[in-house]
KOLGU-4560 file (N, C-alpha, C; in nm, 3 decimals, padded with zeros to 5 digits):
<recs>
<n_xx: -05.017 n_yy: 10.029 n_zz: 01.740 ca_xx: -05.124 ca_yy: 09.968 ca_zz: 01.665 c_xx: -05.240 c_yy: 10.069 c_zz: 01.658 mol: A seq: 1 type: UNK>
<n_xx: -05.294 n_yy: 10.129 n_zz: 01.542 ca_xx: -05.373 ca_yy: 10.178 ca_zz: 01.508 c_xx: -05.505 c_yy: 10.113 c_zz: 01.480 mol: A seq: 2 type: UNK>
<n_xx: -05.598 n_yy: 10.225 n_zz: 01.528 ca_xx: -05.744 ca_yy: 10.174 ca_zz: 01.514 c_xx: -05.828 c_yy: 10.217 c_zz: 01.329 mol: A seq: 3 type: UNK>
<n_xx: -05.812 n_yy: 10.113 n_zz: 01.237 ca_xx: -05.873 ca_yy: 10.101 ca_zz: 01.125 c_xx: -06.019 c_yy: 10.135 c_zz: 01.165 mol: A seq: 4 type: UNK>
<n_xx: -06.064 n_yy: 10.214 n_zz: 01.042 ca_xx: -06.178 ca_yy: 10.241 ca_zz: 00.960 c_xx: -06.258 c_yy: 10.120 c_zz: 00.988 mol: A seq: 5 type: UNK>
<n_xx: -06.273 n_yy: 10.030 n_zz: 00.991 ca_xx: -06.340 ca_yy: 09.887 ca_zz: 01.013 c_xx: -06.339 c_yy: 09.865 c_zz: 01.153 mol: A seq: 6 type: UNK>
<n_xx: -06.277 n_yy: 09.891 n_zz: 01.266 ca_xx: -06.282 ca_yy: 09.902 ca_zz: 01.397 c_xx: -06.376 c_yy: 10.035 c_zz: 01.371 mol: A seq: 7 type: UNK>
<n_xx: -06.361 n_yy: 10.092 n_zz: 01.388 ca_xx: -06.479 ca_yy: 10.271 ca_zz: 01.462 c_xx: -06.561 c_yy: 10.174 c_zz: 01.381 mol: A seq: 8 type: UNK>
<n_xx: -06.619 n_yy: 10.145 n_zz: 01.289 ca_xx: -06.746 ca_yy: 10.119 ca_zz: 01.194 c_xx: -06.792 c_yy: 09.965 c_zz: 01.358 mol: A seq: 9 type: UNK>
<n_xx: -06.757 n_yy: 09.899 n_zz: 01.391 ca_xx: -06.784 ca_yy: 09.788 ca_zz: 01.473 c_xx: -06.803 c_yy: 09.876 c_zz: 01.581 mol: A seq: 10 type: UNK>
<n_xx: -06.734 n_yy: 09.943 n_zz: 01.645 ca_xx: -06.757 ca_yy: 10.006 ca_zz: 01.722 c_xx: -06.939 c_yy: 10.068 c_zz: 01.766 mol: A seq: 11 type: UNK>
<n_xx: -06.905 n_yy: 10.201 n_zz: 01.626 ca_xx: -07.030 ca_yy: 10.245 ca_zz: 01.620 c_xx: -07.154 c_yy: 10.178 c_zz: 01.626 mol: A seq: 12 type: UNK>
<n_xx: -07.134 n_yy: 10.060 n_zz: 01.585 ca_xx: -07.292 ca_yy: 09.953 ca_zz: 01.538 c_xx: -07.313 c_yy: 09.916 c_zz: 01.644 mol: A seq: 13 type: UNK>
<n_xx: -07.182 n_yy: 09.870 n_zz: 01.740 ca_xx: -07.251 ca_yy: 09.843 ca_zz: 01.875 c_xx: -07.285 c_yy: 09.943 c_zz: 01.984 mol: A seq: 14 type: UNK>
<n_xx: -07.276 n_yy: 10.026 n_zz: 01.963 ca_xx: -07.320 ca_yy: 10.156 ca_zz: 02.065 c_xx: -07.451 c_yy: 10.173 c_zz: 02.072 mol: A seq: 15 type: UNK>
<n_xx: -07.531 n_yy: 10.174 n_zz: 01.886 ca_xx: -07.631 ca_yy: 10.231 ca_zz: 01.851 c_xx: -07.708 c_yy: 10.077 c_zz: 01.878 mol: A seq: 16 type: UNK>
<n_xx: -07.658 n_yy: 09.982 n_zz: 01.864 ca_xx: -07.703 ca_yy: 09.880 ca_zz: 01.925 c_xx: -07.743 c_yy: 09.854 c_zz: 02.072 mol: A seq: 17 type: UNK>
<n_xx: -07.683 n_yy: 09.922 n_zz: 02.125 ca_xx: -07.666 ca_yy: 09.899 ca_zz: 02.272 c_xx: -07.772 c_yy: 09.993 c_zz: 02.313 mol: A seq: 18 type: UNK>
<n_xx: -07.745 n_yy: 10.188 n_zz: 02.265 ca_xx: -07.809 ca_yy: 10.210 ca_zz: 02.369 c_xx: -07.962 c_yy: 10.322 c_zz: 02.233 mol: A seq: 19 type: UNK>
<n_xx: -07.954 n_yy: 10.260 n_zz: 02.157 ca_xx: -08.003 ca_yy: 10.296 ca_zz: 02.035 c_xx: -08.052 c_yy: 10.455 c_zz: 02.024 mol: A seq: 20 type: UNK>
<n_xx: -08.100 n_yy: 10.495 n_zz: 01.872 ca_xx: -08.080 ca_yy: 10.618 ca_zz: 01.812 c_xx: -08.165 c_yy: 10.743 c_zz: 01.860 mol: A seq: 21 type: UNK>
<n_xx: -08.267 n_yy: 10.731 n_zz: 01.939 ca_xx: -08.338 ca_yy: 10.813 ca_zz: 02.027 c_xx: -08.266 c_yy: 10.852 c_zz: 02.126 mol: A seq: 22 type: UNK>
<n_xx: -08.187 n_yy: 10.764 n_zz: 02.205 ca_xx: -08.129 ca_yy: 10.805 ca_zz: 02.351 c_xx: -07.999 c_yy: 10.827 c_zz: 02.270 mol: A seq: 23 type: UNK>
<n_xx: -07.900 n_yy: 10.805 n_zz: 02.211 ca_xx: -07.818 ca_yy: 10.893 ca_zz: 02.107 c_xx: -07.836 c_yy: 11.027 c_zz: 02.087 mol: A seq: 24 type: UNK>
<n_xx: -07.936 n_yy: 11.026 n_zz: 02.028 ca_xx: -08.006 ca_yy: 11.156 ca_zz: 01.955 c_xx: -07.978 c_yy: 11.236 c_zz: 02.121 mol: A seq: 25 type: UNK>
<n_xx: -08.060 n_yy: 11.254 n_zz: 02.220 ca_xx: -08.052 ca_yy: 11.329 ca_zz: 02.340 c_xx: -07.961 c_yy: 11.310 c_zz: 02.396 mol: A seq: 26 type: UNK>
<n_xx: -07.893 n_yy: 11.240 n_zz: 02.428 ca_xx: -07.732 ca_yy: 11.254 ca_zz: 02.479 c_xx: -07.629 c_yy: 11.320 c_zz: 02.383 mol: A seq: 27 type: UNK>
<n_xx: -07.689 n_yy: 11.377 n_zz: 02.252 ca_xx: -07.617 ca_yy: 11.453 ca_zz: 02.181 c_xx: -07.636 c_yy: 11.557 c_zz: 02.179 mol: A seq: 28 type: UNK>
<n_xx: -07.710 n_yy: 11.589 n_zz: 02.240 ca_xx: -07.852 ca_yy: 11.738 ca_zz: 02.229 c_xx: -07.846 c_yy: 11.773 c_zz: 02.387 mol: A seq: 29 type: UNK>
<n_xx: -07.772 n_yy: 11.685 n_zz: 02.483 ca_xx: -07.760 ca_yy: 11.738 ca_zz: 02.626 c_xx: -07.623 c_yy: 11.757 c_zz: 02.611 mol: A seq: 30 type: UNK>
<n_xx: -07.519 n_yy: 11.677 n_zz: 02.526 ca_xx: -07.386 ca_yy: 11.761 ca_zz: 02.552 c_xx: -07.334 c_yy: 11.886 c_zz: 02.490 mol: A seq: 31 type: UNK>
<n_xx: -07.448 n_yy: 11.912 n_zz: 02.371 ca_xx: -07.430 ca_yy: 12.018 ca_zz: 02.308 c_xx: -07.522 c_yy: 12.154 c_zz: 02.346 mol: A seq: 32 type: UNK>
<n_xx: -07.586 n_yy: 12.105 n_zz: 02.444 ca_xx: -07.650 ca_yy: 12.225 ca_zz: 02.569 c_xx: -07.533 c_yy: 12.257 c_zz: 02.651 mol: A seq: 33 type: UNK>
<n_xx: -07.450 n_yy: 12.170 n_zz: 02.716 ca_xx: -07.366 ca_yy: 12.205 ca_zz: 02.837 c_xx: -07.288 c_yy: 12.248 c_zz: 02.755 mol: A seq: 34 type: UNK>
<n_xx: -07.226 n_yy: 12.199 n_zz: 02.621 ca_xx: -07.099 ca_yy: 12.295 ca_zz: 02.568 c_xx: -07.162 c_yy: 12.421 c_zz: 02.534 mol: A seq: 35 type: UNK>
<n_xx: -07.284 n_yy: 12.470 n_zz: 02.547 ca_xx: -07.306 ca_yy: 12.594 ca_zz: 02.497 c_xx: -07.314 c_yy: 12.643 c_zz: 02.605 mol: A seq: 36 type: UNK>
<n_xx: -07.399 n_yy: 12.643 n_zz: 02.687 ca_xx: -07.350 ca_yy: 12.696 ca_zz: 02.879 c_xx: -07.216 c_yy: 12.728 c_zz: 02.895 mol: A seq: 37 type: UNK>
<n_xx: -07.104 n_yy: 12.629 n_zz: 02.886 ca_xx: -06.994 ca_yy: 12.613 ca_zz: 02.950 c_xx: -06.953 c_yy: 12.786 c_zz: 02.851 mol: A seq: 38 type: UNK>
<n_xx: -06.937 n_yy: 12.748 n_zz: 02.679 ca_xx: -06.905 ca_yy: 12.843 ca_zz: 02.643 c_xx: -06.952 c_yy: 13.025 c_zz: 02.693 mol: A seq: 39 type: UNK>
<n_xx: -07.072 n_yy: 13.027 n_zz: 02.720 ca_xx: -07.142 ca_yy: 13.123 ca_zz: 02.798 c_xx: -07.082 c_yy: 13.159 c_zz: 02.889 mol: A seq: 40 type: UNK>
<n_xx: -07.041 n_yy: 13.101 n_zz: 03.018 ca_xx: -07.002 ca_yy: 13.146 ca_zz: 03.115 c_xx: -06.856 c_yy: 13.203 c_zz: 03.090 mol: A seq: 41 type: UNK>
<n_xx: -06.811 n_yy: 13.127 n_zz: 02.996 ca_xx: -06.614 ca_yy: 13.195 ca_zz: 02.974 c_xx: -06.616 c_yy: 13.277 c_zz: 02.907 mol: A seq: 42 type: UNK>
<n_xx: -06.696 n_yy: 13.318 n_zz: 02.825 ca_xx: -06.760 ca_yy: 13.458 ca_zz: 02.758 c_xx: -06.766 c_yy: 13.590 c_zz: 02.844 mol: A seq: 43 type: UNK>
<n_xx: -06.880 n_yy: 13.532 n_zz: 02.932 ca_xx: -06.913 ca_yy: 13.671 ca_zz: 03.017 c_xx: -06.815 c_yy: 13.653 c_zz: 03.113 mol: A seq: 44 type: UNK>
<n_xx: -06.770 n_yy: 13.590 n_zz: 03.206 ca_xx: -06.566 ca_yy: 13.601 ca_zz: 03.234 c_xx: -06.508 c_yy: 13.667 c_zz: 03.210 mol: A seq: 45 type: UNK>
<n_xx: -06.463 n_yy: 13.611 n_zz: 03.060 ca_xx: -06.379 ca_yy: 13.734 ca_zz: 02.986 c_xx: -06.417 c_yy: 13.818 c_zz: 03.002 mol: A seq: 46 type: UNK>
<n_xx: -06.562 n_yy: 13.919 n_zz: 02.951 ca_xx: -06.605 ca_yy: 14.009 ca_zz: 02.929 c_xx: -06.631 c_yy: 14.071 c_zz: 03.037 mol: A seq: 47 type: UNK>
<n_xx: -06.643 n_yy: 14.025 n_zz: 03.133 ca_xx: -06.589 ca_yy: 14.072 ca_zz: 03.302 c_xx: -06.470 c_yy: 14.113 c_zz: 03.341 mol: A seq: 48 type: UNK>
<n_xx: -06.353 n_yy: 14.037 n_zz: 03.271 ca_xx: -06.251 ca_yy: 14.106 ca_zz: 03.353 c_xx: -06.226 c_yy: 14.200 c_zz: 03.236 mol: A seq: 49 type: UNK>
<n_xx: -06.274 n_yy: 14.215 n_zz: 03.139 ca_xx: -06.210 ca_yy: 14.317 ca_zz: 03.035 c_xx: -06.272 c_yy: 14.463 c_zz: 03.097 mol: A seq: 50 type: UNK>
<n_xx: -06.382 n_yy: 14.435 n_zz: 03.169 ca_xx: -06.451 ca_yy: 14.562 ca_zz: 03.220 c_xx: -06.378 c_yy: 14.648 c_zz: 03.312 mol: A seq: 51 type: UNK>
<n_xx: -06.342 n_yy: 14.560 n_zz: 03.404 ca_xx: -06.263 ca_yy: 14.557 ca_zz: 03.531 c_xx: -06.077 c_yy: 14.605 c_zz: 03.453 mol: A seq: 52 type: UNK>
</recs>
């Protein structure tokens, strides 16, 4: 059983309901800090052992 276009849409309304579009907004803007960190560090990694 697949999740319809009309489920995610119910979904979404209650999230932004729940924990609304400001604290959204920064919990989107803190996971897209740590994915840029995370990417950083496997960068210079790599670029560490390529030295080595």
């Amino acid at each position: 059983m697949a999740i319809g276009p009309w489920q995610i849409v119910i979904i979404l309304l209650i999230v932004v309901l729940l924990f609304g579009t400001s604290r959204l907004k920064t919990l989107g803007s803190d996971v897209g800090g740590a994915i840029k960190g995370l990417r950083g560090a496997l960068n210079s990694d790599d670029d560490a052992a390529k030295k080595s």
